[in-house]
C-alpha positions in Angstrom: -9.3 -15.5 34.9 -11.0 -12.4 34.8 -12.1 -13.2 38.9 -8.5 -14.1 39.9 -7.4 -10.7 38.4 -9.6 -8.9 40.5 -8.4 -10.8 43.4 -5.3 -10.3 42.9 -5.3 -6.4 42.5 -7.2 -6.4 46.0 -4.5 -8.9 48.0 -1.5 -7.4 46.4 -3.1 -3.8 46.5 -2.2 -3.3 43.1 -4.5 -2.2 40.7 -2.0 -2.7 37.7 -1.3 -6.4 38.1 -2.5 -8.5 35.2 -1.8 -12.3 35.9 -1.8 -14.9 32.6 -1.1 -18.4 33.4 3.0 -18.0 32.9 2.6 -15.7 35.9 5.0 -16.2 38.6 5.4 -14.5 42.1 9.1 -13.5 40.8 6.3 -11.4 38.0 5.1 -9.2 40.8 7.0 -7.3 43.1 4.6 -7.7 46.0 3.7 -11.1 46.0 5.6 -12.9 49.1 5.2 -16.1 51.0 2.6 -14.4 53.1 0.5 -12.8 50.3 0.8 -16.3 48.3 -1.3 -17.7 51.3 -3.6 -14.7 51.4 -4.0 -14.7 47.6 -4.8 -18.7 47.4 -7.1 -17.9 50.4 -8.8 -15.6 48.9 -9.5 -18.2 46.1 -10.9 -20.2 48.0 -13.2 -18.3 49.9 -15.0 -16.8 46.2 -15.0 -20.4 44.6 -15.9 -22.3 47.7 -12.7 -25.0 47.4 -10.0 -26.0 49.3 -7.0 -26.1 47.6 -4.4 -29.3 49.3 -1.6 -27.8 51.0 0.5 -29.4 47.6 -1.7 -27.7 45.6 -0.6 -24.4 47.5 3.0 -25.1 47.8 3.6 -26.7 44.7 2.0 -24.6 42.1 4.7 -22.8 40.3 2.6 -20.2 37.9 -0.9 -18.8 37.9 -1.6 -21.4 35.5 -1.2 -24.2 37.5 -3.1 -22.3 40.4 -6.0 -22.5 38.3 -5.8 -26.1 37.1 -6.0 -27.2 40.4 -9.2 -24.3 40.8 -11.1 -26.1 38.0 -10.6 -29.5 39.1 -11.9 -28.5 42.6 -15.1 -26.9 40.9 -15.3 -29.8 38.0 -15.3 -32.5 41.4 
């Protein structure tokens, strides 16, 4: 969690943001369609998965972000 903080202070340019799993994009003020894409990208590119394009779409928390993250790296 600790790496998709750090992420996440660098694609929302925001070094106070502090995601748990019950984070949503309503939870931080600039986290749009477009920086959803960059964020999950971003993910990606420092685990070395591919999130599905459900995956992307559907996940409706950090939490669920993650679960999908750990079942890409667990595969």
């Amino acid at each position: 969690m600790a790496k998709i903080n750090e992420i996440a202070r660098d694609v929302f340019d925001n070094d106070t943001v502090v995601l748990t799993d019950d984070t949503t994009a309503a939870d931080v003020d600039e986290w749009d369609s477009l920086t959803h894409l960059l964020f999950t990208n971003e993910i990606e590119d420092a685990f070395g998965v591919t999130f599905t394009l459900a995956e992307v779409t559907k996940s409706e928390n950090v939490g669920q972000l993650v679960d999908a993250l750990v079942r890409h790296l667990g595969a």
